[in-house]
ZALO-943019 format. One record per residue (C-alpha): chain; x, y, z. Coordinates in steps of 0.2 Angstrom, whole numbers. Layout:
<sites>
chain, X, Y, Z
A, X, Y, Z;
...
</sites>
This chain:
<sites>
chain, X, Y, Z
A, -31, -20, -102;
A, -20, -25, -115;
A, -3, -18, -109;
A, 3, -10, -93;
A, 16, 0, -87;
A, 19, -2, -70;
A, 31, 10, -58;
A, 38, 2, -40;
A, 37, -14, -48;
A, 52, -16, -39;
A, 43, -16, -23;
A, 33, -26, -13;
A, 15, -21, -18;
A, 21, -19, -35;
A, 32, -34, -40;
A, 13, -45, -35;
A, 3, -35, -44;
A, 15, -37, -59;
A, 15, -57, -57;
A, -6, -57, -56;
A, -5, -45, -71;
A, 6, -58, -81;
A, -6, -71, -75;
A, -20, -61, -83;
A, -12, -61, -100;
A, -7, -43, -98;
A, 8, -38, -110;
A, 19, -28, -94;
A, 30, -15, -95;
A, 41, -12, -78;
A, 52, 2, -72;
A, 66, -1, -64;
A, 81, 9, -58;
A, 97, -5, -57;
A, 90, -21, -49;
A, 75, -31, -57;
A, 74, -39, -37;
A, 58, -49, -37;
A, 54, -46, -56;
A, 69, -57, -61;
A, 65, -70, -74;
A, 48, -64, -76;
A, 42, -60, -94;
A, 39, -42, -95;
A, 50, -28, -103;
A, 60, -18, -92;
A, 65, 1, -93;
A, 77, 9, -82;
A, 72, 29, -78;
A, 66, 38, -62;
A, 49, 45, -59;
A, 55, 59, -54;
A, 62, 62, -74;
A, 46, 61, -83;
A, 55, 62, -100;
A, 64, 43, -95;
A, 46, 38, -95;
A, 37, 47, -110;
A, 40, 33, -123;
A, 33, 20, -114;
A, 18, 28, -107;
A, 14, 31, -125;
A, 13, 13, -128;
A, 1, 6, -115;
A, -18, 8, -113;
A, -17, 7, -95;
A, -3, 14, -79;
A, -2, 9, -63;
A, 7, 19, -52;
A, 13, 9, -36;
A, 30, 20, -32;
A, 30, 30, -18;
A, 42, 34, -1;
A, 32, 30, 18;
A, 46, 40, 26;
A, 52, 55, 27;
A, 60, 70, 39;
A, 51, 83, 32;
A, 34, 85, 24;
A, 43, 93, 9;
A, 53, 80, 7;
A, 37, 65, 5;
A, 28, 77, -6;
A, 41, 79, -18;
A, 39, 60, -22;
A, 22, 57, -15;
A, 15, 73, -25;
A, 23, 81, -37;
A, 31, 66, -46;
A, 14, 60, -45;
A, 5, 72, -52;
A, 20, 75, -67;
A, 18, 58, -72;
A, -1, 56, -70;
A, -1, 72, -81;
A, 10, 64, -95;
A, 1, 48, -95;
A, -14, 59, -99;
A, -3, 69, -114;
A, 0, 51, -119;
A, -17, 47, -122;
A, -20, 33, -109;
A, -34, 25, -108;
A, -33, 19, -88;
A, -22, 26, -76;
A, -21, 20, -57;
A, -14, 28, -43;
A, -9, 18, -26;
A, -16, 29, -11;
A, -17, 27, 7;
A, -32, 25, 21;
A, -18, 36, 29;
A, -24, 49, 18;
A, -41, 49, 24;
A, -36, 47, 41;
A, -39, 34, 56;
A, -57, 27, 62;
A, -64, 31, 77;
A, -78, 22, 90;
A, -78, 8, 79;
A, -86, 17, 65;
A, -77, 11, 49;
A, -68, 25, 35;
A, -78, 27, 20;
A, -71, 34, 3;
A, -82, 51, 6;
A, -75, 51, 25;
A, -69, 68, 27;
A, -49, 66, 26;
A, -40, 70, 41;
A, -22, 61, 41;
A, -13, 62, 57;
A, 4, 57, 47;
A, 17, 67, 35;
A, 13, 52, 23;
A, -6, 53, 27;
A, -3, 72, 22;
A, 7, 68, 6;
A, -6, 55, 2;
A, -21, 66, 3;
A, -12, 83, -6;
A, -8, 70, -20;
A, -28, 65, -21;
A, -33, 84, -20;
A, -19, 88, -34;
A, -25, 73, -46;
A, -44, 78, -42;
A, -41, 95, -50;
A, -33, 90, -65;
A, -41, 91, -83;
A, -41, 71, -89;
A, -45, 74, -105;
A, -47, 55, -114;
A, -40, 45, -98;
A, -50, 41, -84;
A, -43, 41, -67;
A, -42, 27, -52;
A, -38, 31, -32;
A, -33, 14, -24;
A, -32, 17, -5;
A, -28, 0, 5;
A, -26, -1, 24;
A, -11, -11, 32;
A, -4, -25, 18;
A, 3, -41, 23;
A, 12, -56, 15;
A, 26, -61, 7;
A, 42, -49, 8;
A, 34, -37, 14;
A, 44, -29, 26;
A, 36, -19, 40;
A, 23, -29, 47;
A, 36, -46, 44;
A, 43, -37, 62;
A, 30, -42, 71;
A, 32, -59, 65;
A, 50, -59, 68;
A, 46, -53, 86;
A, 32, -68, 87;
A, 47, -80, 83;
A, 56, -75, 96;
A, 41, -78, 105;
A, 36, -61, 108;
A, 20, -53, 103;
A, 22, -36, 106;
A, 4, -28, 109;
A, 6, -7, 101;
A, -4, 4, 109;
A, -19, -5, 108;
A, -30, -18, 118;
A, -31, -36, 112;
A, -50, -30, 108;
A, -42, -15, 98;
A, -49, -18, 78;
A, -39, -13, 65;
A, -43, -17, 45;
A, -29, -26, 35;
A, -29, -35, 18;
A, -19, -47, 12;
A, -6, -42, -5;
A, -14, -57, -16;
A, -34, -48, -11;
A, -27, -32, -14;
A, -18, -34, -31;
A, -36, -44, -38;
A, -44, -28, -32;
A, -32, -18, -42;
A, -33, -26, -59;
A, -52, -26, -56;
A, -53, -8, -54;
A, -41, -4, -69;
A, -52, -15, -81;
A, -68, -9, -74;
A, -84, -5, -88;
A, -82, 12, -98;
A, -100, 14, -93;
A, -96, 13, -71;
A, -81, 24, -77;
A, -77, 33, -92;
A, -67, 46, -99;
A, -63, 61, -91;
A, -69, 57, -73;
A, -61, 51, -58;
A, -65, 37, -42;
A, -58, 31, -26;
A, -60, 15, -19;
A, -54, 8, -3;
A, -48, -11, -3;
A, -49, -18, 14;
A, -50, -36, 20;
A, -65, -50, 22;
A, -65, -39, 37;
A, -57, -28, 52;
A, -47, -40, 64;
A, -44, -39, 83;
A, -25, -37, 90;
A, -28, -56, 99;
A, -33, -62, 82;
A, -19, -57, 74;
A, -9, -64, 89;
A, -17, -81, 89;
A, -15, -81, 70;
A, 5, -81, 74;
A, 5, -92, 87;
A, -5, -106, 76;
A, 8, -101, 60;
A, 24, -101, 70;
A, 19, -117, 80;
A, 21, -111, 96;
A, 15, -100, 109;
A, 19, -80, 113;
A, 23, -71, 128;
A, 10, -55, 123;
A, 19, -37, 130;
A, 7, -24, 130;
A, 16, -5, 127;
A, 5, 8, 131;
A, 4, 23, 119;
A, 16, 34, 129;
A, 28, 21, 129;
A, 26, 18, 113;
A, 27, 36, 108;
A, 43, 40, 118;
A, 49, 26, 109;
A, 47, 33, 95;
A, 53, 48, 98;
A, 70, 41, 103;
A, 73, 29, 88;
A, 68, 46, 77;
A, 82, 57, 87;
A, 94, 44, 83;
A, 90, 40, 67;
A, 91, 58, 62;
A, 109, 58, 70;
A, 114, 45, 58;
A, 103, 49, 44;
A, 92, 38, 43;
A, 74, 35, 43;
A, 69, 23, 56;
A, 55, 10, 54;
A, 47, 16, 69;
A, 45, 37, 73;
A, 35, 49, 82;
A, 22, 49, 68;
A, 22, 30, 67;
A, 20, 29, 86;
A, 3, 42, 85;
A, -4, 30, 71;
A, 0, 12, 81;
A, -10, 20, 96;
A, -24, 23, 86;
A, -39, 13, 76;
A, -39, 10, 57;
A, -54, 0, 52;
A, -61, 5, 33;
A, -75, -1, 23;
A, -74, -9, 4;
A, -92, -10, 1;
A, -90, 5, -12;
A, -78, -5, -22;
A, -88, -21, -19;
A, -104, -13, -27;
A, -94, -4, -41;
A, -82, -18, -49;
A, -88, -33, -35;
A, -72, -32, -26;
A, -71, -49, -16;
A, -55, -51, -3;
A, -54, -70, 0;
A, -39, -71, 12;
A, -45, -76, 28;
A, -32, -68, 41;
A, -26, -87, 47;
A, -23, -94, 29;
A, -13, -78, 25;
A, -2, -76, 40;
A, 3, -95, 38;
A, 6, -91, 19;
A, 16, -76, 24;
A, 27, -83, 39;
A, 30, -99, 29;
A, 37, -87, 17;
A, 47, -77, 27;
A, 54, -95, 35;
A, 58, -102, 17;
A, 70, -85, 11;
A, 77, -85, 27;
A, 71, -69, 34;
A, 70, -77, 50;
A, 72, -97, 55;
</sites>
């Protein structure tokens, strides 16, 4: 991997991998809409377009050997409204990458798309999907759309990570923000509940690994998935001590019980609607908390030797000492 072009670089899963990438030596392209956010200072080139207009984009997809596709919406009213993003958008771009003649592409998934775990059985990459989500859906009609497609010279990479945390990342950073208010609230789930998570720095490793993987382990014309998980699946009352330790002092734990939770849910999604918004938390979101995500990486350890480092204390302290430092909470 000589040069990349990378969409939601912007974001937060994208603006790291863009940093480890420049670590690497990697010559990065970025898309952008107005605001460079975290990409600011950094040296890469930038080009402004949308992904939905895949002419803005043609010039510099033909420039690269390898695309990484990070950009995508988590919320939506209507299925329609996620797929037009999630998969069609997709699937145009993947598709002129492959006109373009490049060499790598990869394409950020979801263990949503596959679906949650269940009796403690972890989610393999060949687990039968069954989301439970309009985003799990979008994810999964993406997979099945770039799984049909003619690659021709390009070969074709499916990340799919689990929950991410760390630095400005913004929908986990709530429970931290609730933990600093000394509140750890406990979401359908027992302390004992596991759920697999993976910290942004393990992921975006995984990432480039994939993307630079042998020609021999994957070469032209074929296609893989990997899930990227963590060292492994954590309990709710280690995530809650985690907190406690980084924030340097103790939590009142509030369990909410899945119909609690889901009537939650349901009431933040009426009102958001009323004002049109898309609220954080929402019926789908409530179904998904209540349930268990634990997913194996042992696939992507045996194919490129995928190693997540980050153990769950040293990344949550990272993370909160973060969020402290930008002021995101004191």
């Amino acid at each position: 991997m000589k040069k990349a072009f990378v969409t939601g670089g912007t974001g937060f899963i994208g603006s790291h991998l863009i940093e480890h990438l420049i670590e690497l030596g990697v010559d990065v392209t970025a898309l952008i809409r107005q605001r460079k956010k975290w990409l600011e200072g950094l040296p890469i080139h930038f080009v402004e377009g949308d992904i939905r207009v895949v002419e803005s984009l043609r010039e510099s997809l033909s420039q690269v050997d390898t695309f990484i596709h990070c950009a995508a919406i988590l919320t939506g009213t209507t299925q329609e409204q996620l797929d037009r993003v999630n998969v069609q958008s997709t699937v145009a771009l993947v598709k002129e990458a492959i006109d373009q003649g490049v060499e790598t592409i990869v394409v950020l998934s979801s263990l949503a798309a596959l679906g949650p775990s269940s009796d403690g059985i972890a989610v393999q990459d060949n687990t039968k999907a069954c989301p439970v989500s309009m985003y799990g859906e979008s994810k999964k009609r993406m997979e099945e759309a770039l799984s049909r497609l003619d690659l021709g010279s390009s070969r074709l990479i499916v990340i799919r990570p689990p929950a991410v945390y760390g630095p400005r990342e913004e929908h986990i950073f709530q429970f931290f923000k609730a933990g600093n208010m000394r509140v750890s609230p406990l979401m359908g789930q027992s302390k004992d509940g596991s759920f697999s998570i993976v910290h942004v720095h393990d992921l975006v490793i995984g990432i480039a690994q994939a993307a630079q993987m042998n020609s021999k382990v994957l070469g032209a014309g074929e296609i893989d998935f990997f899930l990227l998980s963590g060292p492994k699946p954590v309990k709710w009352a280690e995530l809650i001590d985690a907190t406690q330790l980084a924030l340097g002092h103790s939590t009142f734990v509030v369990p909410i019980a899945p119909f609690v939770l889901r009537g939650l849910g349901a009431i933040l999604e009426t009102v958001g609607g009323a004002l049109g918004q898309s609220p954080m938390l929402n019926r789908e979101k409530a179904v998904e908390l209540s349930l268990e995500w634990v997913c194996s990486h042992d696939k992507a350890t045996s194919t490129f030797d995928y190693q997540p480092m980050m153990d769950l204390q040293s990344g949550v302290l990272e993370t909160v000492t973060w969020y402290r430092k930008h002021k995101w909470m004191s």
